[in-house]
C-alpha positions as CSV (number, residue, x, y, z in Angstrom):
1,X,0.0,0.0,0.0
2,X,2.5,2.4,0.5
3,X,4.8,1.8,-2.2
4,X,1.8,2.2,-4.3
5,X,0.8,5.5,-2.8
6,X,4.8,6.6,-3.2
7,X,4.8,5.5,-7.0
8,X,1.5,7.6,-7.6
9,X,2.8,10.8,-5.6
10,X,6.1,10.5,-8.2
11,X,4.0,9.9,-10.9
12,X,1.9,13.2,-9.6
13,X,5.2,15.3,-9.0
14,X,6.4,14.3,-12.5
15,X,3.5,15.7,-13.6
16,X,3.0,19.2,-11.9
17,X,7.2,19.3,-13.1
18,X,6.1,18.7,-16.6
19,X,2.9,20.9,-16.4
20,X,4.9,24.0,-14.7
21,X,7.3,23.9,-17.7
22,X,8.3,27.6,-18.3
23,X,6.0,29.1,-15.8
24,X,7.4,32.2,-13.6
25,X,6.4,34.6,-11.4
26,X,5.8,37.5,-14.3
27,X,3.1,35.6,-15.5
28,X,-1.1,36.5,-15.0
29,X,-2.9,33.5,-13.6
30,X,-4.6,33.5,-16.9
31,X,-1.8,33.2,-18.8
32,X,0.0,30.4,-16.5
33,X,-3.1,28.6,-16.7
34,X,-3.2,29.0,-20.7
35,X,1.2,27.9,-20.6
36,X,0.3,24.9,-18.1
37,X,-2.4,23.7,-20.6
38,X,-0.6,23.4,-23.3
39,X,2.2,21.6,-21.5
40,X,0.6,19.1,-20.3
41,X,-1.1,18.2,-23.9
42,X,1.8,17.9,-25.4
43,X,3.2,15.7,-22.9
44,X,0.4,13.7,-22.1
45,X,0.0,13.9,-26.2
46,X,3.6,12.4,-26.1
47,X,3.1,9.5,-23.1
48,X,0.2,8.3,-25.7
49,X,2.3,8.0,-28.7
50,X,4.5,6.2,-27.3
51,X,2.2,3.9,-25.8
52,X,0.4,3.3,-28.3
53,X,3.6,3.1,-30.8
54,X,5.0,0.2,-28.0
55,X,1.8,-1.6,-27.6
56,X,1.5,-1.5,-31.5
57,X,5.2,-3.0,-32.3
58,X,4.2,-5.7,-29.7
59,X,0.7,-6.6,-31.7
60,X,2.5,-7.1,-35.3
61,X,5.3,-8.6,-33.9
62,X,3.2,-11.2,-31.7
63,X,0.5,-11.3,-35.4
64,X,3.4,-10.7,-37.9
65,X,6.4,-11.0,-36.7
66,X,7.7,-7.6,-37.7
67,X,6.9,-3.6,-37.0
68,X,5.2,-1.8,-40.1
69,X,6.5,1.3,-41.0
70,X,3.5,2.9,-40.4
71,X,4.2,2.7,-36.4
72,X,7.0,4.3,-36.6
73,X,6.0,6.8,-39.0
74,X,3.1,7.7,-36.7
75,X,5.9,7.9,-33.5
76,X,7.7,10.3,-35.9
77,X,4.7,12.4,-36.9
78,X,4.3,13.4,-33.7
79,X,7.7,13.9,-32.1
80,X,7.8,17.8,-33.0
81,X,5.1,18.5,-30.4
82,X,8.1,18.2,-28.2
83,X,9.1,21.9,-29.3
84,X,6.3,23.1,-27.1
85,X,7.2,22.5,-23.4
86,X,11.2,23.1,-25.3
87,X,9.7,26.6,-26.4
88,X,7.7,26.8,-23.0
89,X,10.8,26.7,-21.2
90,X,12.9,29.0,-23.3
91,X,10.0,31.4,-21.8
92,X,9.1,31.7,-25.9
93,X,5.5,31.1,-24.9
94,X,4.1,32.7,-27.9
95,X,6.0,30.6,-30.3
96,X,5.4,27.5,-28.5
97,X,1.1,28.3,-28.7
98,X,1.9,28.5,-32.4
99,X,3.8,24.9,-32.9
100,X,0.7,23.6,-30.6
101,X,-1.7,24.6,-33.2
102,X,0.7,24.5,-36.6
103,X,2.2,20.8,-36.1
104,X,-1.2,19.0,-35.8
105,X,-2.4,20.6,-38.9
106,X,0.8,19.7,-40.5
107,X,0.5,16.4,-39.1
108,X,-3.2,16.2,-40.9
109,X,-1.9,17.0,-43.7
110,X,1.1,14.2,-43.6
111,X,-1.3,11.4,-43.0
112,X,-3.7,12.6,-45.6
113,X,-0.9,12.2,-48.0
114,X,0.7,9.4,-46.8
115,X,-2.5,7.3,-46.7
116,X,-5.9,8.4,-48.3
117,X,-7.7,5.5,-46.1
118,X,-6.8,8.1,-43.0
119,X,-8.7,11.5,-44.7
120,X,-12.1,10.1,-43.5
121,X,-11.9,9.3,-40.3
122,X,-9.2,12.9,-39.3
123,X,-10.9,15.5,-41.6
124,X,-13.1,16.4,-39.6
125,X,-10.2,17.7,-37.1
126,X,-10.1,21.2,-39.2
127,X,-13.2,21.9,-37.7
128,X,-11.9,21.6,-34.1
129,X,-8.6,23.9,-34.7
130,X,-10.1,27.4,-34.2
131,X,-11.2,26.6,-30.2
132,X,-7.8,26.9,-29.3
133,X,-6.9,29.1,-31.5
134,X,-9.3,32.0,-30.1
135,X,-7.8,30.7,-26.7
136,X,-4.7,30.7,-26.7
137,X,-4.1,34.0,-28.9
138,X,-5.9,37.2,-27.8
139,X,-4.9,39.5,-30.5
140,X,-7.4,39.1,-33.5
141,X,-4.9,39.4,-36.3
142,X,-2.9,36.9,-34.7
143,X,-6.3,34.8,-34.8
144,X,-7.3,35.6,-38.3
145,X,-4.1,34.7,-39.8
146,X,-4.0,30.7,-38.2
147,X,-7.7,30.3,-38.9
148,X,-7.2,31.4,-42.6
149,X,-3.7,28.4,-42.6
150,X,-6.3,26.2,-40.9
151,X,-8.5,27.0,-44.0
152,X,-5.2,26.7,-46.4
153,X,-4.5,23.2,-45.0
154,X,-7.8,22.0,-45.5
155,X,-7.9,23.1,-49.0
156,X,-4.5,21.3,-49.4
157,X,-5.8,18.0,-47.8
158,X,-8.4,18.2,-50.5
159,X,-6.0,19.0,-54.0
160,X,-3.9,15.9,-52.0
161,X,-6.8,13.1,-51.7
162,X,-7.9,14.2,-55.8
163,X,-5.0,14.1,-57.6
164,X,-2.0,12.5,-55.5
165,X,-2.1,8.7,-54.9
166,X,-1.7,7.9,-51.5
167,X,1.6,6.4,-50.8
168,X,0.8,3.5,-48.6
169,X,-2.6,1.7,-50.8
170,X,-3.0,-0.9,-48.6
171,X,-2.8,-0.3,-44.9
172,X,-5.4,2.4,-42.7
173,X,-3.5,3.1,-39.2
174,X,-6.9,2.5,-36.5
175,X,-5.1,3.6,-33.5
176,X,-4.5,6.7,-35.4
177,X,-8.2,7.3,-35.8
178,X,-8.7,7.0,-32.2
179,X,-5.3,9.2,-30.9
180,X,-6.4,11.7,-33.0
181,X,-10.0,11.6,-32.4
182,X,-9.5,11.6,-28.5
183,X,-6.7,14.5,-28.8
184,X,-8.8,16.8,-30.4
185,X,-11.7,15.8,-28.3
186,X,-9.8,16.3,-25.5
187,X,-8.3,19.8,-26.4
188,X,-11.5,21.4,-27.2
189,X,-13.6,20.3,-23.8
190,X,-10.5,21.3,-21.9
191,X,-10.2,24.6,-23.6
192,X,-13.8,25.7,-23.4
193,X,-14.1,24.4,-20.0
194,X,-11.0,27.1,-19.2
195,X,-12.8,29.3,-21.3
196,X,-16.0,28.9,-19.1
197,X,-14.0,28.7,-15.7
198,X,-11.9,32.7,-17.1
199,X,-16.0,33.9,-17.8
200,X,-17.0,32.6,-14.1
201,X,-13.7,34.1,-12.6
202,X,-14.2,37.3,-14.4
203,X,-17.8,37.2,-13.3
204,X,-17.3,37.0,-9.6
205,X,-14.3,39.3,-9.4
206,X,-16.6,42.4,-11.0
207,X,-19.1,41.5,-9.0
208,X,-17.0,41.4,-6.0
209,X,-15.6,44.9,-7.2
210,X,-19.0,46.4,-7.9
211,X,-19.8,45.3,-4.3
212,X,-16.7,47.1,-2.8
213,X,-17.9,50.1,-5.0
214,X,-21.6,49.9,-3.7
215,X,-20.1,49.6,-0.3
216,X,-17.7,52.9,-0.9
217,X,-20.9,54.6,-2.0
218,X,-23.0,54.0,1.0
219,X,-19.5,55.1,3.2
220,X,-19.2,58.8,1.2
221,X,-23.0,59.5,0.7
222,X,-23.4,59.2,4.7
223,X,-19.9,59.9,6.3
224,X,-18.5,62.1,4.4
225,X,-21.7,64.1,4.5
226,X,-22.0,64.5,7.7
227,X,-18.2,67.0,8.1
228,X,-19.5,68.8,4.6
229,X,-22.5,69.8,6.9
230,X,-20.2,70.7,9.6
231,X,-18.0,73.2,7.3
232,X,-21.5,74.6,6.1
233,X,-23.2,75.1,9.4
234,X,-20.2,76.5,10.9
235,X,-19.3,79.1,8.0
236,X,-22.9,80.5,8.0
237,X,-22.7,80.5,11.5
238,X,-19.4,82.7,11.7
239,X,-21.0,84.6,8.8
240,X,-24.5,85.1,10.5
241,X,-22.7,86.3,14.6
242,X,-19.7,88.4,13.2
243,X,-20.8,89.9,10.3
244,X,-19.7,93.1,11.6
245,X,-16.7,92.0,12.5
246,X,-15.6,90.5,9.4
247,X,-13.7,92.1,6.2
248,X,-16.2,92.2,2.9
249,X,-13.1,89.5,1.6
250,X,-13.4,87.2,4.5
251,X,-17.3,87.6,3.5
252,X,-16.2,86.2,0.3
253,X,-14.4,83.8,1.5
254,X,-16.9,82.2,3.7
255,X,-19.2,82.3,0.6
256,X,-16.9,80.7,-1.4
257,X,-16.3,77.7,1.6
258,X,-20.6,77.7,1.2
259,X,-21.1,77.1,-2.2
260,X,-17.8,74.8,-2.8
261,X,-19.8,72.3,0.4
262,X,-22.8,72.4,-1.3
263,X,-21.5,71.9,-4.7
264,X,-19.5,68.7,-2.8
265,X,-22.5,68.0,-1.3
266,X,-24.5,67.8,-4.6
267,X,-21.3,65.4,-6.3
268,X,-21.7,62.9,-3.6
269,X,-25.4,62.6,-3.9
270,X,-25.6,62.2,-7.1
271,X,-22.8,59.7,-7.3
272,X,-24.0,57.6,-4.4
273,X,-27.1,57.3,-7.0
274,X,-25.3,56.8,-10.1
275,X,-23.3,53.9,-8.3
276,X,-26.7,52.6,-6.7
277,X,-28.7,52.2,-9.4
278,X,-28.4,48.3,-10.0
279,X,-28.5,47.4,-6.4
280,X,-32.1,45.8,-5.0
281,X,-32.8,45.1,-9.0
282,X,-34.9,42.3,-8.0
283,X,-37.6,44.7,-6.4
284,X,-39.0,45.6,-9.5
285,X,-42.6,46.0,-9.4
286,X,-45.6,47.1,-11.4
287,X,-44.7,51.5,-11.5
288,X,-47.7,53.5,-12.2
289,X,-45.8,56.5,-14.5
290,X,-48.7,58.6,-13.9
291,X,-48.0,58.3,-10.1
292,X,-44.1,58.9,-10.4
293,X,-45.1,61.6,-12.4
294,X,-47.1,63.5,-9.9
295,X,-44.5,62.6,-6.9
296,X,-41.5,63.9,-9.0
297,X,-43.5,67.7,-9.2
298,X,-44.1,67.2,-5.6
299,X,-40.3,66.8,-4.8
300,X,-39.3,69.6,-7.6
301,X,-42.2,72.2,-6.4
302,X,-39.9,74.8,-5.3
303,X,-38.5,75.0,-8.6
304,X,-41.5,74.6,-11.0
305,X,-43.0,77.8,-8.6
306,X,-40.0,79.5,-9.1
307,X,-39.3,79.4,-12.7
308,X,-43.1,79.0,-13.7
309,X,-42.5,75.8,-15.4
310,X,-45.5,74.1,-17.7
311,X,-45.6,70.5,-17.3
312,X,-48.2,68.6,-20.1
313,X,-48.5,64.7,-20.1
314,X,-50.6,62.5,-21.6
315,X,-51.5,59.6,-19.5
316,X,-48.7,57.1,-18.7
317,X,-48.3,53.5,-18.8
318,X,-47.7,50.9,-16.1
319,X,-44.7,49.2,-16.4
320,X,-42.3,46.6,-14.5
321,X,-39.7,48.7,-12.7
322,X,-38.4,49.9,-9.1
323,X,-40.0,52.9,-8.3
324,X,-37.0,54.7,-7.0
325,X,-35.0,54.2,-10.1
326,X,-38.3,55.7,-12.0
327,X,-38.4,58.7,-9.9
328,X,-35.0,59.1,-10.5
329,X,-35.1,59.6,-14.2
330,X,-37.9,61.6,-14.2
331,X,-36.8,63.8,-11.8
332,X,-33.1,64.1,-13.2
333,X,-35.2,64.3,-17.0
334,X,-36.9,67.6,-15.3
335,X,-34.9,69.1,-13.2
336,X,-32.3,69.2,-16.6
337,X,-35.2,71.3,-18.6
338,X,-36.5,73.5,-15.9
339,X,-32.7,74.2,-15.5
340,X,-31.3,74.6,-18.9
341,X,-33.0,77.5,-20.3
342,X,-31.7,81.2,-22.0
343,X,-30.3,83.4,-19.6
344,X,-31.2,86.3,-21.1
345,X,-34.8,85.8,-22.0
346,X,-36.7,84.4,-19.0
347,X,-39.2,82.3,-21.0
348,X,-40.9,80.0,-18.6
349,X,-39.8,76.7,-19.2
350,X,-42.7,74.4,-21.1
351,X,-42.2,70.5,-21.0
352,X,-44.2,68.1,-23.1
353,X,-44.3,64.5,-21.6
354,X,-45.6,61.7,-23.9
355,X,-46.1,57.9,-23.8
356,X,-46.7,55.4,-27.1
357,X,-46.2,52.0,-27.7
358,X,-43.8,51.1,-30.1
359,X,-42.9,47.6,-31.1
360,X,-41.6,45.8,-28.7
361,X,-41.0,49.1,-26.4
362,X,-42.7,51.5,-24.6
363,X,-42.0,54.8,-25.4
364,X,-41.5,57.9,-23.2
365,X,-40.8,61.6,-24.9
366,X,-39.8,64.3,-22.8
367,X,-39.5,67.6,-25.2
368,X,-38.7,70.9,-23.6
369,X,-37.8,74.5,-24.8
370,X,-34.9,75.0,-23.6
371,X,-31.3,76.0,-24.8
372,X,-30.6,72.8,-26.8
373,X,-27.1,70.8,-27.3
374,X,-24.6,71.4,-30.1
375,X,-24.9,68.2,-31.7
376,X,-20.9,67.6,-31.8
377,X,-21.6,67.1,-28.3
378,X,-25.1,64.4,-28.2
379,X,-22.4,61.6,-28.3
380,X,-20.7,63.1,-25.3
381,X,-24.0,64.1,-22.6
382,X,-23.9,60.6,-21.3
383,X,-19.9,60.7,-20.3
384,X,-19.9,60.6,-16.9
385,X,-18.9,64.2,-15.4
386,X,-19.3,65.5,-18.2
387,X,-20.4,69.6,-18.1
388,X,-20.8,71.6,-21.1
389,X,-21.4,74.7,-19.3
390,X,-19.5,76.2,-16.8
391,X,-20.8,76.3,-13.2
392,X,-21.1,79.8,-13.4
393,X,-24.2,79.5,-16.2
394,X,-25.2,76.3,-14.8
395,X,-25.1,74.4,-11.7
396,X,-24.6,70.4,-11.6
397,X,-22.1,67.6,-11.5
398,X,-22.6,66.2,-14.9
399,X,-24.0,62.6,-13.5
400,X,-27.7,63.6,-14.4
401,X,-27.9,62.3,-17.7
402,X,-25.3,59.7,-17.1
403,X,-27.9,58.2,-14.6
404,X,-30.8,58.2,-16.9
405,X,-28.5,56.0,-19.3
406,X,-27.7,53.5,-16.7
407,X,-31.0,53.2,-15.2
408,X,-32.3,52.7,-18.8
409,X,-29.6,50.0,-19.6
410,X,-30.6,48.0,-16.1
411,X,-34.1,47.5,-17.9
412,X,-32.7,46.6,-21.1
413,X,-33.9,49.5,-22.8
414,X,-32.4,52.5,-24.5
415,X,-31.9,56.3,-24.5
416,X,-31.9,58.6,-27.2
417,X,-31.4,62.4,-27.1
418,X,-32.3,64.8,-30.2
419,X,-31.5,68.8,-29.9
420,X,-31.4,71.8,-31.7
421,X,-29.6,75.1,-30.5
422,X,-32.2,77.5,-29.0
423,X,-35.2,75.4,-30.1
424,X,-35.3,73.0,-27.2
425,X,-34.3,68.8,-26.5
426,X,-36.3,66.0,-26.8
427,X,-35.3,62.8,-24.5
428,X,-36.6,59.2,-25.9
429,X,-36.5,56.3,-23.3
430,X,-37.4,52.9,-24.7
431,X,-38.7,50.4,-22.3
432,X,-39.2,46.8,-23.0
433,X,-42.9,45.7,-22.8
């Protein structure tokens, strides 16, 4: 028993030595996992040559009393996978992906010519050549040019089996058949199954991230709140007891310490909801719009008063959504045209609020009058921080829009923004029904 266990832990350490072939510490997990792979096909590719070469030359020897060429051809066939862990340890580790891919197909080819009995039964291994391709190679031009010699050596097996003889009639290799068969078969489950295990990895790490982000967002939209209020309350505080005592600059000053807090205040908020927005997705319920509607004017009243804004709609449709994310978009849709209107003419700001059914959407239009957007710059208004007029004109943290577009996207629906200069912006938001 344990000189069994011993042989099997040597066999096991031969293998990780063989596997690790070339692998150092300046390598990504992802590409050690990649270099390790495609060591240990070509050696296990290798053990079961020369298996199956040795337990051939013992069959015709015991049946024939000789060795046929053709084992030793196939031993020689597939000898130059050895270049691969050689190449692997040489740290050449894209060269060596390339032998693993170009000597099968070269290989192919070889049998093909050398015996047409063969073309049947290992055509079909073009077929299986670009999984490891894509793989193994993450630059697409890299990619392109193997799958188009893949392509090249399958035309070339055909032009061989139509007009060149084969050059052994008489004899069909079957362990070939199965070596190659169970290689290839091997090679592609392995490589999608690393394929699948990368997407998993990838999967859980972003969400892991987006959860440390979430968490970050809950920190600054209540902690660091709470010394931005201090800073306010005290300066208006100094400002409001010593005003008499204090210089017109220091006046200035404070004002300037006022506005930058709120202004910090207002960045905060709205990137604690920007970074929010796909957390609790799964309480998505049935959303009256007419009802979000209504609340949004509620929580903007100060503003519609003061600037006199017109709000038409015509009724609203029901759809499946959280209501805070709705509420959201509306309000950062409204508070956008009640805020971007011409400075110089006071027009009260008039915004039209429509809802139709479009294929398989639900469309809301929100059309205002206000200033408009260059359209050099519609491909930019969803970038986040992104301000096209100075705080001076306009007040914000360029999230508003950027919100709206990543609520949108969390329903699987879309955004679209049309705008002419001084003739006013019309926002389309296209649910799925």
């Amino acid at each position: 028993m344990m000189a069994s266990k011993t042989t099997k832990d040597k066999l096991k350490s031969y293998w990780q030595f063989f596997s690790n072939i070339g692998i150092n510490v300046n390598l990504g997990s992802a590409e050690i996992h990649r270099t390790r792979l495609v060591n240990q096909y070509s050696i296990g590719l290798l053990c079961l040559i020369v298996f199956s070469f040795c337990f051939q030359v013992v069959q015709h020897l015991i049946i024939s009393g000789k060795i046929l060429n053709n084992s030793i051809l196939m031993l020689v066939s597939f000898l130059p996978f050895l270049v691969v862990p050689i190449l692997n340890y040489k740290q050449k580790y894209f060269q060596a992906r390339v032998a693993f891919i170009v000597v099968p197909i070269l290989n192919i080819i070889f049998w093909i010519f050398l015996s047409t009995g063969q073309s049947a039964n290992i055509h079909y291994v073009f077929l299986m050549s670009p999984i490891p391709i894509v793989i193994l190679f993450k630059n697409v031009r890299t990619q392109v040019i193997l799958i188009v010699l893949n392509y090249l050596a399958f035309l070339t097996s055909h032009l061989i089996i139509q007009y060149f003889p084969p050059v052994v009639m008489s004899y069909s290799n079957p362990h070939l058949t199965v070596i190659v068969f169970g290689i290839w078969l091997g090679i592609s489950f392995s490589m999608l199954r690393f394929f699948t295990r990368e997407l998993l990895d990838s999967e859980k790490k972003l969400h892991l991230k987006n959860k440390e982000l979430e968490d970050f967002a809950h920190i600054a939209s209540h902690d660091l709140k709470e010394p931005l209020r201090t800073i306010s309350s005290f300066s208006s505080l100094l400002l409001l007891r010593h005003t008499d005592e204090i210089s017109e600059d220091a006046k200035e000053y404070l004002d300037f310490i006022s506005s930058g807090a709120k202004r910090m205040n207002s960045l905060i908020t709205d990137l604690s909801s920007y970074s929010m927005v796909t957390k609790d997705s799964k309480q998505s319920t049935d959303v009256n719009l007419n009802d979000i509607l209504l609340q949004v004017k509620n929580n903007l009243q100060a503003s519609i008063s003061a600037s006199g804004t017109i709000i038409n709609s015509s009724p609203l449709p029901t759809i499946k959504a959280s209501s805070n994310h709705m509420i959201q978009l509306f309000q950062n849709i409204i508070s956008n045209s009640i805020k971007f209107q011409p400075l110089e003419n006071k027009q009260p700001p008039v915004i039209s609020i429509k809802a139709q059914p479009q294929g398989e959407f639900q469309t809301l239009q929100f059309t205002d009058n206000g200033i408009g957007i260059p359209k050099e710059h519609l491909d930019q208004i969803f970038t986040k921080f992104k301000r096209l007029h100075n705080r001076e004109q306009y007040d914000g943290t360029g999230l508003g829009l950027a919100t709206c577009k990543k609520i949108i996207e969390h329903y699987h629906g879309k955004i679209i923004v049309e705008s002419e200069i001084n003739e006013g912006t019309t926002i389309s938001l296209f649910f799925m029904n």
